[in-house]
C-alpha positions as CSV (number, residue, x, y, z in Angstrom):
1,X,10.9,-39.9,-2.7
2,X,7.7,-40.1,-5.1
3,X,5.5,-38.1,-5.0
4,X,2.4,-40.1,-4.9
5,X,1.9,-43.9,-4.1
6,X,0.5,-45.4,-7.3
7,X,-0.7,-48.6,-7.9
8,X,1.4,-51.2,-9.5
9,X,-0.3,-51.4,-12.5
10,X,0.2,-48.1,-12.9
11,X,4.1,-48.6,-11.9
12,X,4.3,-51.6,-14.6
13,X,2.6,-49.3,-17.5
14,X,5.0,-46.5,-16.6
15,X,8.3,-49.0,-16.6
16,X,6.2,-50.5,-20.0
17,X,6.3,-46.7,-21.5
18,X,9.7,-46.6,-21.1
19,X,11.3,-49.6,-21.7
20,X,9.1,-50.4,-24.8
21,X,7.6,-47.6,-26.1
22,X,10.9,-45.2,-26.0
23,X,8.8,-42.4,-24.4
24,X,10.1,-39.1,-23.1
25,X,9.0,-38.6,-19.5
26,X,6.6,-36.2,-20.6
27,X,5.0,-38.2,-23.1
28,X,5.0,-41.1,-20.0
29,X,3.2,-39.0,-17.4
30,X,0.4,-37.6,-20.3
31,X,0.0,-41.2,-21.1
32,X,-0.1,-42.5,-17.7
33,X,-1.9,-39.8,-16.1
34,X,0.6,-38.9,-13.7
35,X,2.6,-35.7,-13.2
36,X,6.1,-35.8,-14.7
37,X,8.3,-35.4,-11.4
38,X,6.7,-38.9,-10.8
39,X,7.3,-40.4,-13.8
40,X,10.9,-39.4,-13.3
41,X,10.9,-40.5,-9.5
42,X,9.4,-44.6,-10.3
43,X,11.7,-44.8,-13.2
44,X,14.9,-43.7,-11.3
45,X,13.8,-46.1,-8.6
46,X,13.5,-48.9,-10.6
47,X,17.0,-48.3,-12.3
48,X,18.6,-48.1,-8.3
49,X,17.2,-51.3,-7.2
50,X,17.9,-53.1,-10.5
51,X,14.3,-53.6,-11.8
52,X,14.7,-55.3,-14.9
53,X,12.2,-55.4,-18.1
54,X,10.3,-57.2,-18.5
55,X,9.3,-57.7,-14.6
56,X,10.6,-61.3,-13.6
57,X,8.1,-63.5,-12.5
58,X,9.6,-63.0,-8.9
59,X,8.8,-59.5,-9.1
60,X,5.4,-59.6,-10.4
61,X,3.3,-59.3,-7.4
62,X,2.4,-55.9,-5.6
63,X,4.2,-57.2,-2.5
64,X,7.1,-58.0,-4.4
65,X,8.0,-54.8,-6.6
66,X,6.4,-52.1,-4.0
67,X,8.7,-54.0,-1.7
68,X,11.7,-53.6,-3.4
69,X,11.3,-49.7,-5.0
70,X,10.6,-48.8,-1.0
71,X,12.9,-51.2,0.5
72,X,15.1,-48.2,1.8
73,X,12.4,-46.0,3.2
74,X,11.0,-49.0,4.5
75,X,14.3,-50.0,6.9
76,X,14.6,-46.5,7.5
77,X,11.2,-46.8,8.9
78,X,11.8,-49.5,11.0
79,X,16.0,-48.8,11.9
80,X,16.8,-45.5,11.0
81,X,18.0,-42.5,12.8
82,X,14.8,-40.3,14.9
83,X,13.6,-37.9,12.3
84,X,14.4,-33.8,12.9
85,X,11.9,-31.7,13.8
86,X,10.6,-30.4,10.5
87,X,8.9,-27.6,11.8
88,X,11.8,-26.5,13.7
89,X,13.6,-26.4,10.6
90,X,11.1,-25.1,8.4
91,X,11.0,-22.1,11.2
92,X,14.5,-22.2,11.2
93,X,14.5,-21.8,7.1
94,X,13.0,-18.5,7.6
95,X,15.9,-16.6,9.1
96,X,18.4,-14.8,6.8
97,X,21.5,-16.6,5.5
98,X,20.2,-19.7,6.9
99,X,20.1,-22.7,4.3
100,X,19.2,-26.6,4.6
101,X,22.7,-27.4,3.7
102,X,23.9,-25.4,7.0
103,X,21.1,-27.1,8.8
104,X,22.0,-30.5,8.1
105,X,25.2,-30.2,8.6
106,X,24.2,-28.7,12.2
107,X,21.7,-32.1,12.5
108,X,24.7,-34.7,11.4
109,X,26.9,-32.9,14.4
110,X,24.2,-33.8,16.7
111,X,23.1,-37.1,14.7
112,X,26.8,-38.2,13.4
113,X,24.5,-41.5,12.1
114,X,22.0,-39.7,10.6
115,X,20.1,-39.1,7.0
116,X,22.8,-38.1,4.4
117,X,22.0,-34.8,2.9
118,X,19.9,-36.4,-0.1
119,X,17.8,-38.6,2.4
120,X,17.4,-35.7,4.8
121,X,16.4,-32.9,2.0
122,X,13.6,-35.8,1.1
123,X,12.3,-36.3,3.8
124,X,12.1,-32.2,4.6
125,X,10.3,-32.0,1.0
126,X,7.9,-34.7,1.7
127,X,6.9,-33.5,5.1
128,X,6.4,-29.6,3.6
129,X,4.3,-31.4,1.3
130,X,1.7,-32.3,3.9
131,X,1.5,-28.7,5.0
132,X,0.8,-27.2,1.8
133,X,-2.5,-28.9,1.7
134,X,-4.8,-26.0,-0.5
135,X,-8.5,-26.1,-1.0
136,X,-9.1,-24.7,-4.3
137,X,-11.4,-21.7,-4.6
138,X,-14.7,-21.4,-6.1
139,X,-15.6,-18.0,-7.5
140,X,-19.5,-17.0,-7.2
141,X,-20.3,-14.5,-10.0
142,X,-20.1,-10.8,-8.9
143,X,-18.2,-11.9,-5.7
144,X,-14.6,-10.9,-5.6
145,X,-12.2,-9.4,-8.2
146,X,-8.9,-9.2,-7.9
147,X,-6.6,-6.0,-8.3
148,X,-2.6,-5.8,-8.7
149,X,0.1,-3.8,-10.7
150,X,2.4,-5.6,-13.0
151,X,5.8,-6.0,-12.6
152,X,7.1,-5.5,-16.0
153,X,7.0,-1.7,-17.3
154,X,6.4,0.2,-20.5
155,X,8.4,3.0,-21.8
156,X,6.6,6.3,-22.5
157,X,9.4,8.9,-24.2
158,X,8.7,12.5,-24.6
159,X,9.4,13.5,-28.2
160,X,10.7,17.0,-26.8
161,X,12.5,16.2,-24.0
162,X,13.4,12.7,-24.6
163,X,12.8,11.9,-21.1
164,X,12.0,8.0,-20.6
165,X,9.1,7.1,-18.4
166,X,8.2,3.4,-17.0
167,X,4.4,2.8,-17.1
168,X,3.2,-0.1,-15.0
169,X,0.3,-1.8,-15.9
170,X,-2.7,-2.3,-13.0
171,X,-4.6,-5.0,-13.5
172,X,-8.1,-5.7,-12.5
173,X,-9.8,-9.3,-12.7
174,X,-13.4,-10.8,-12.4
175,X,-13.1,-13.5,-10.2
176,X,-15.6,-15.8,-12.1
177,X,-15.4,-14.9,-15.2
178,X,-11.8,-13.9,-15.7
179,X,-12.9,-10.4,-17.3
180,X,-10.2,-8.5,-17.0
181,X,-9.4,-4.8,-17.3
182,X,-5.9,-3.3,-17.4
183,X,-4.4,0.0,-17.4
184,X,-1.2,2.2,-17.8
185,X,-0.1,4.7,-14.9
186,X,3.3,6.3,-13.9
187,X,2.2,6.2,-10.2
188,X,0.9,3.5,-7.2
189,X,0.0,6.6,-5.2
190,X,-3.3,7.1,-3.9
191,X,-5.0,9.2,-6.3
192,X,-3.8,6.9,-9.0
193,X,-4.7,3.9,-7.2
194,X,-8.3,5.5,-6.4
195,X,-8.9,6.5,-9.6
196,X,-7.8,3.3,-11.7
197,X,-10.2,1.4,-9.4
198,X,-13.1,4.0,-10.6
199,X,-12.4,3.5,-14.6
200,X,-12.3,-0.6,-13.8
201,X,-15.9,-0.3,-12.1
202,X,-17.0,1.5,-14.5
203,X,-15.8,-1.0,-17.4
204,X,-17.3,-3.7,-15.6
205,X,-20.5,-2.0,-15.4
206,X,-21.0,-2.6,-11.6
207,X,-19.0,-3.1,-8.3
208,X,-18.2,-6.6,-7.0
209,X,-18.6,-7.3,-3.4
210,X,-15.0,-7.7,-2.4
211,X,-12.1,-6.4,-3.5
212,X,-9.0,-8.1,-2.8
213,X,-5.9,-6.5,-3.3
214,X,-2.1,-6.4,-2.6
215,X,-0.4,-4.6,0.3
216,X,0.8,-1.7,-1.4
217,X,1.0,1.7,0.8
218,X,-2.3,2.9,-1.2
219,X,-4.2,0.2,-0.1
220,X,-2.6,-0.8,3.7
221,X,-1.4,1.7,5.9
222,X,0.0,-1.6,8.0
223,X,-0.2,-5.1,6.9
224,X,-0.6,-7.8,9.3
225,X,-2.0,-11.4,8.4
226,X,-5.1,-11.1,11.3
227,X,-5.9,-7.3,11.6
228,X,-4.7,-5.7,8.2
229,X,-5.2,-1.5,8.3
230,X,-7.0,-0.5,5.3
231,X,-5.4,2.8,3.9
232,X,-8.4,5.9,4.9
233,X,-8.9,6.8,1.8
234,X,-9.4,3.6,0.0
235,X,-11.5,2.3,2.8
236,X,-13.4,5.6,2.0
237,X,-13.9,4.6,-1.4
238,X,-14.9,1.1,-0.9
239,X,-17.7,2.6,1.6
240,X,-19.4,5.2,-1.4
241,X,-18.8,2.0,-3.8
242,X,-20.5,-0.6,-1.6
243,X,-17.7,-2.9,-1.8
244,X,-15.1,-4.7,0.8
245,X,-11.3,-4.5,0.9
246,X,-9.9,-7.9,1.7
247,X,-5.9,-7.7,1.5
248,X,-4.3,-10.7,0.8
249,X,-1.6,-12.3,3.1
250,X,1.6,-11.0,3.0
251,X,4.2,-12.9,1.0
252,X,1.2,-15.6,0.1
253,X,0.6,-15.6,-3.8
254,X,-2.0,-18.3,-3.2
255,X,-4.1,-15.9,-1.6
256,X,-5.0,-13.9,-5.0
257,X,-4.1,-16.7,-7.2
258,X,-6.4,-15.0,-9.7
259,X,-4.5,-11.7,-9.9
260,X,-1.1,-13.1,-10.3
261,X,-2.6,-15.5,-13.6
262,X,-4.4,-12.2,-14.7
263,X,-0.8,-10.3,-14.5
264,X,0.8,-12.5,-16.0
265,X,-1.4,-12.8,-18.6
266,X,-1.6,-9.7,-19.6
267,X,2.4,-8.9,-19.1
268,X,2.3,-11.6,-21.8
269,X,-0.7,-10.2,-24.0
270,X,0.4,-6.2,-23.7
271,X,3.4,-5.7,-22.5
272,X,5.0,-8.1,-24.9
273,X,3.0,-7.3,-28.0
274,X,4.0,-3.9,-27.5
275,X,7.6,-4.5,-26.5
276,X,8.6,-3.0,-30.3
277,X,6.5,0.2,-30.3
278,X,7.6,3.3,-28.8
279,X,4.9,6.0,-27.3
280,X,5.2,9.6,-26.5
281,X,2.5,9.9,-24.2
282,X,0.5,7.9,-21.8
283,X,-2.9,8.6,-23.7
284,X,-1.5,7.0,-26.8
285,X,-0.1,4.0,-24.8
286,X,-3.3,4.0,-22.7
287,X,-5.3,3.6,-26.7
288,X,-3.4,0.5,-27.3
289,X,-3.4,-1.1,-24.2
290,X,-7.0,-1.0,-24.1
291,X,-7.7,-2.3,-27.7
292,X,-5.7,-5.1,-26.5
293,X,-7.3,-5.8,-23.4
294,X,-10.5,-5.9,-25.9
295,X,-8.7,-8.4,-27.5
296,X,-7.9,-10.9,-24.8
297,X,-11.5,-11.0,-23.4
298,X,-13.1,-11.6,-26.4
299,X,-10.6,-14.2,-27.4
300,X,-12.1,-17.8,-26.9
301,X,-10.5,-19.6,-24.1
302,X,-9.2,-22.9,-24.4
303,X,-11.1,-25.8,-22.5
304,X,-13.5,-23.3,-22.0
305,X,-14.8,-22.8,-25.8
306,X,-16.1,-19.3,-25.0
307,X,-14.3,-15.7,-24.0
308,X,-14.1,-13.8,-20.7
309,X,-16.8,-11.2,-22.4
310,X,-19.0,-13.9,-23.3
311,X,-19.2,-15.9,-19.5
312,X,-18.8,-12.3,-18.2
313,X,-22.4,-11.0,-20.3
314,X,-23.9,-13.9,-19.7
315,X,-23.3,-14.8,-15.8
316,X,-21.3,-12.4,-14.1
317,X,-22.7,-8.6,-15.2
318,X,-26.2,-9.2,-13.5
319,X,-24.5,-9.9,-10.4
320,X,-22.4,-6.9,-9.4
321,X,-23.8,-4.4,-7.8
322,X,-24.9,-1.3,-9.2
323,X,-22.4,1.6,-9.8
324,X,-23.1,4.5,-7.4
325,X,-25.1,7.7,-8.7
326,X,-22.0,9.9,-8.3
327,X,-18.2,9.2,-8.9
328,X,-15.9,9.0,-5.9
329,X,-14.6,12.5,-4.9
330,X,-11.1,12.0,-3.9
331,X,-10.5,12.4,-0.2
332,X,-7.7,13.3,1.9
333,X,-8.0,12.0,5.8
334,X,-6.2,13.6,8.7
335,X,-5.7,14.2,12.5
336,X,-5.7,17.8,13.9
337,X,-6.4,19.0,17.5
338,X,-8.9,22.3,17.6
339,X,-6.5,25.2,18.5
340,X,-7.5,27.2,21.2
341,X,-8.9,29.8,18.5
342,X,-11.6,27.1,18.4
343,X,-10.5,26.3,14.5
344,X,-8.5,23.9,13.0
345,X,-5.8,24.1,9.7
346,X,-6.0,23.0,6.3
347,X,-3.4,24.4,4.9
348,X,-3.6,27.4,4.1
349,X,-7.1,28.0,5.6
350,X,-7.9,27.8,8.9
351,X,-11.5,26.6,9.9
352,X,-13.9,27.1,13.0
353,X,-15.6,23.9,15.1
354,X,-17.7,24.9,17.6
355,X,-16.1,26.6,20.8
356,X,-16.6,23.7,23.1
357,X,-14.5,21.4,21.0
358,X,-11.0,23.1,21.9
359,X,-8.5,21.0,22.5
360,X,-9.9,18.1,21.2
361,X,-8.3,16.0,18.6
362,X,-10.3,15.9,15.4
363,X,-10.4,14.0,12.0
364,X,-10.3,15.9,9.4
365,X,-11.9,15.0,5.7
366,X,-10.5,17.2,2.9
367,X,-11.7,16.7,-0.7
368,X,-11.3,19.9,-3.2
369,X,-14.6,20.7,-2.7
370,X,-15.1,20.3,1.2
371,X,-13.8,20.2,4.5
372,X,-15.5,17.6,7.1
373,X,-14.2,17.8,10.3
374,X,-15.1,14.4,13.3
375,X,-14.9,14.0,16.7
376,X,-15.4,10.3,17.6
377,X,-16.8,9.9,14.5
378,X,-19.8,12.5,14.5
379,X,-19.4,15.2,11.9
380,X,-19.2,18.6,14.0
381,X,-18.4,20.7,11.0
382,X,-18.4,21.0,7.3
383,X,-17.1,24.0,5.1
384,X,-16.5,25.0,1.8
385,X,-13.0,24.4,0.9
386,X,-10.5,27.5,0.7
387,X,-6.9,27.0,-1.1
388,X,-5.7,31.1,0.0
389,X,-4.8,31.9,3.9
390,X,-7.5,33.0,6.4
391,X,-10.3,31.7,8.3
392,X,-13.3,30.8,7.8
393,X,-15.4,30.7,11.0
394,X,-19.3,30.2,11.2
395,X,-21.2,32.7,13.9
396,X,-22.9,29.3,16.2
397,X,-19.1,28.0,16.1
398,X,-18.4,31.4,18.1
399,X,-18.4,31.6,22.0
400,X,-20.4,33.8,23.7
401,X,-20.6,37.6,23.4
402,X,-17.6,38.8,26.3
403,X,-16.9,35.5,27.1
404,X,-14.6,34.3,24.4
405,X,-14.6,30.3,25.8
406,X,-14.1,31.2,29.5
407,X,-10.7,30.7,30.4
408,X,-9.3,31.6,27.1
409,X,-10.8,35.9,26.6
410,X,-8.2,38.4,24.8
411,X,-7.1,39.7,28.5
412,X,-5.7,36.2,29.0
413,X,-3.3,36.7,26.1
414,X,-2.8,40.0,27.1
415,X,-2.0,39.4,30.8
416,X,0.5,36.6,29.5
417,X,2.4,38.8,26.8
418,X,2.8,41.1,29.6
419,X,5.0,38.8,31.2
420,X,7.5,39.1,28.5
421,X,6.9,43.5,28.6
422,X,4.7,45.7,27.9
423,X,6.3,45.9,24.2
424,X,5.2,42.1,23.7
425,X,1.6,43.0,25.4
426,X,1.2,46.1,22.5
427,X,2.6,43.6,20.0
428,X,-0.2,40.5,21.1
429,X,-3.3,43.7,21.2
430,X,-2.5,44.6,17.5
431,X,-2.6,41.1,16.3
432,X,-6.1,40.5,17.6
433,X,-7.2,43.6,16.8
434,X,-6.5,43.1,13.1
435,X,-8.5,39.9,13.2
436,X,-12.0,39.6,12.6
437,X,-12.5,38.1,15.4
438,X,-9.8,38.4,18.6
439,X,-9.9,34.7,18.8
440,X,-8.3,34.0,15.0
441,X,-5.2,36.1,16.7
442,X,-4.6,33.9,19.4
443,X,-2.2,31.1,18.3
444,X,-0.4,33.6,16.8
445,X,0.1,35.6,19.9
446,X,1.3,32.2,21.6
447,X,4.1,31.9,19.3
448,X,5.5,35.8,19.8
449,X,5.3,34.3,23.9
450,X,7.1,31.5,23.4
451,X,10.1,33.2,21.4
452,X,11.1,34.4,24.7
453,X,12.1,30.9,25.8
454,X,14.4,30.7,22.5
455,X,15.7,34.3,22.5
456,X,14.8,35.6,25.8
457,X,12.3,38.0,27.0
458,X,14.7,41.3,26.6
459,X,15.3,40.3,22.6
460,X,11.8,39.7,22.3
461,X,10.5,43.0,23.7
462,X,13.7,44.9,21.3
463,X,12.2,42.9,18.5
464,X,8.2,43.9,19.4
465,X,9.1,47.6,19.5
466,X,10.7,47.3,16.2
467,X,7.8,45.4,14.8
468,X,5.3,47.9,16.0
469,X,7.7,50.8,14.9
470,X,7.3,48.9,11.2
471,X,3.5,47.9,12.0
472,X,4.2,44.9,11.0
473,X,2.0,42.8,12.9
474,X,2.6,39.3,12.5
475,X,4.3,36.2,14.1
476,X,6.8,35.6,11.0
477,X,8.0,38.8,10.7
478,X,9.0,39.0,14.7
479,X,10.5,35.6,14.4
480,X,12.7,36.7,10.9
481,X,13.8,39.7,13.3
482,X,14.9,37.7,16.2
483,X,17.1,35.2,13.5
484,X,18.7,37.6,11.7
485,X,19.5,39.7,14.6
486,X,17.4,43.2,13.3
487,X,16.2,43.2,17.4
488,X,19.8,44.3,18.3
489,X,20.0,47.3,15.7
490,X,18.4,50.7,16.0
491,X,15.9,51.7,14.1
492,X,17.2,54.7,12.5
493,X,15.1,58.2,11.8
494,X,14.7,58.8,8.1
495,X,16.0,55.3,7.2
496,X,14.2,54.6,4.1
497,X,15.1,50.5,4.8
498,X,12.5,50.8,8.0
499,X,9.4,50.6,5.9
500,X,10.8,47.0,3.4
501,X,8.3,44.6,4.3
502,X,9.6,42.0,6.9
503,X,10.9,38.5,5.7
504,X,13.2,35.5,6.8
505,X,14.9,35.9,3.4
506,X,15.4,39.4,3.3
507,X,18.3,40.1,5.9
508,X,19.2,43.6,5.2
509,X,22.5,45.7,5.9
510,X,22.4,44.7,9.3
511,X,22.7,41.2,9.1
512,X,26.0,41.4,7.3
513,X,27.8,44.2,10.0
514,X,26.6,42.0,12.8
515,X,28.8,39.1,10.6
516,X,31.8,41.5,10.9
């Protein structure tokens, strides 16, 4: 089926082409104006029907020749067999294994007289035709770049070593101007993906309004064509930028048509130029890909008659919005619930919210500065960030003096270890007395409690004697004990081996006569 309807004038000066002239079909459809699969389609339609040339004079009126090249769809029009349901089959298209060949031979089972295979693959292309209808885009300056890695890699070898590394390239475009940046990185992860974003802004000299990008885990946490979910971070970046995230559909190229030109140029203006070279470190690679991305914006384009740098200094610069004062500090985004300590954990540091918060679930906002802790998205603390164990707990965070939040005071944790013996009750009183505060001792106390429903109350209170007899005071130690079976053995008068520190790897003599 053609592709278009032309005129027969047109349809004439295309037979005339190639009948006369000796053209190749691509020479036809530059001269003609047409696209080639055209071309290709009137000719092969006029050999079928047995179109002579020249035209015969019974040929030579529009009736006449459009009447004969579409004779067949014509009588199909007007005879033929009911046409399928080309959505049904497009849908049907979409499941795995599932071909048009298969399809059409389940259609000619229900249709013995229908469309051969050639008519009915036709007719499927020129109805798919009508649904790919595209508007094409207009770019605004300083509206929308577009953001992607590359496919194709580039080799980084360490000279000592001789360990091979594949650098993708990610690729930032201007959607007006083409300006493009592009950059080397081992990783799509978040910091990488954050950062890369932050040296492109700052090559461009501003921020454009949106930001459309791919649906790669750094970006979206879970695609979906109506109600994307921006990754926490990168929406957290956007926000301090002053710019949108826009993911494009998934599995729909035309949506960031821009991007995919701008990768595949520059797979073909870096990647390919440096196909020969060999680099032993990303720096060095990173040197070269960025004198050739100097190259390709300052070459002049064709049709154009002036480079990506030039339309971009001219038009688009003055329209993206300023760059923020400070850089983006990388931020990590959580969900904790306040323990009933009233703090919550960053590992390795534990930090206070105010007492009334216990219980609550939290979001937590970790750079390597600071901690922000949200409930429902009011900031209810911030702290400095600490990378070694402990707490750090701010006096108005505390409950009131005797108090300790109500229904959560030390004698609760005492009166509940207690339960378990009076071994357990010592053990949970010298935790929270080596606290600071009682309160920091109280989640650990709940897990020396709940080891009685693993290893029963009678191992655990063996296991707190021992751990007091060693004053080692801690949840780890007691739960070491209990696994490698130390609760069951005496501790011995004199025995040197009583006053080893406690840990899960360190088993002692014991653990190997309880194996015999």
């Amino acid at each position: 089926m053609a592709q278009e309807r032309l005129s027969v004038h047109n349809i004439k000066e295309i037979l005339r082409l190639r009948h006369e002239c000796r053209l190749s079909i691509r020479e036809i459809a530059r001269s003609a104006g047409v696209r080639r699969s055209t071309a290709s389609d009137y000719i092969r339609r006029a050999a079928a029907v047995g179109v002579p040339w020249p035209i015969p004079a019974e040929l030579d009126s529009d009736a006449a020749l459009v009447g004969r090249l579409f004779a067949r769809e014509e009588r199909e029009k007007v005879r033929g067999p009911a046409p399928p349901d080309w959505a049904v089959v497009q849908k049907e298209l979409r499941g795995k294994y599932v071909t048009l060949a298969l399809l059409w031979e389940e259609y000619r089972k229900e249709q013995p007289d229908g469309y051969s295979y050639t008519r009915y693959c036709e007719l499927f292309r020129e109805w798919t035709k009508t649904q790919r209808l595209s508007m094409r885009q207009i770019h605004h300056p300083g509206k929308k770049a577009f953001v992607d890695f590359s496919g194709g890699t580039i080799p980084v070898v360490d000279p000592r070593t001789g360990e091979r590394r594949e650098a993708k390239l990610f690729v930032a475009v201007l959607g007006y101007s083409n300006y493009t940046y592009a950059e080397p990185v081992f990783s799509e992860d978040i910091p990488t993906w954050v950062g890369v974003h932050t040296r492109a802004f700052d090559y461009f000299g501003g921020v454009p309004e949106i930001v459309v990008c791919d649906n790669l885990k750094s970006a979206v946490t879970r695609p979906c064509r109506y109600d994307p979910e921006i990754n926490r971070t990168y929406e957290d970046f956007a926000r301090h930028n002053g710019t949108a995230i826009i993911p494009a559909h998934v599995r729909k190229p035309k949506h960031k048509a821009k991007v995919e030109v701008g990768v595949q140029i520059a797979e073909r203006w870096i990647i390919a130029r440096l196909r020969k070279r060999t680099f032993t470190s990303l720096d060095e690679l990173r040197e070269a890909v960025a004198d050739l991305v100097d190259e390709l914006n300052t070459r002049v384009r064709r049709g154009v008659d002036r480079s990506r740098r030039e339309i971009f200094e001219s038009e688009e610069r003055k329209c993206l919005r300023p760059l923020p004062e400070r850089r983006y500090e990388l931020a990590e985004f959580s969900r904790a619930r306040v323990h009933i300590d009233y703090h919550i954990q960053v590992r390795p540091h534990r930090y206070s919210v105010h007492y009334t918060n216990v219980q609550a679930e939290v979001e937590v906002r970790a750079t390597t500065t600071t901690v922000e802790i949200f409930r429902d998205g009011q900031r209810i603390a911030s702290h400095v960030r600490s990378y070694r164990g402990g707490y750090t707990t701010l006096p108005e965070h505390m409950p009131p003096a005797h108090s300790a939040m109500g229904k959560w005071p030390p004698e609760r944790i005492r009166s509940w270890a207690a339960q378990t013996g009076p071994n357990t009750a010592k053990l949970a009183e010298a935790i929270m007395r080596g606290k600071d505060h009682p309160e920091q001792g109280y989640q650990s106390c709940l897990g020396v409690i709940s080891l009685a429903r693993d290893y029963g109350a009678e191992r655990v209170e063996r296991a707190s004697a021992r751990a007091i007899a060693l004053g080692s005071f801690t949840y780890r130690s007691l739960a070491a004990m209990l696994r490698s079976g130390l609760d069951k053995v005496d501790i011995r008068v004199g025995d040197t081996t009583a006053v080893l520190p406690l840990h899960e790897n360190i088993r002692g003599s014991a653990y190997y006569e309880n194996e015999n």
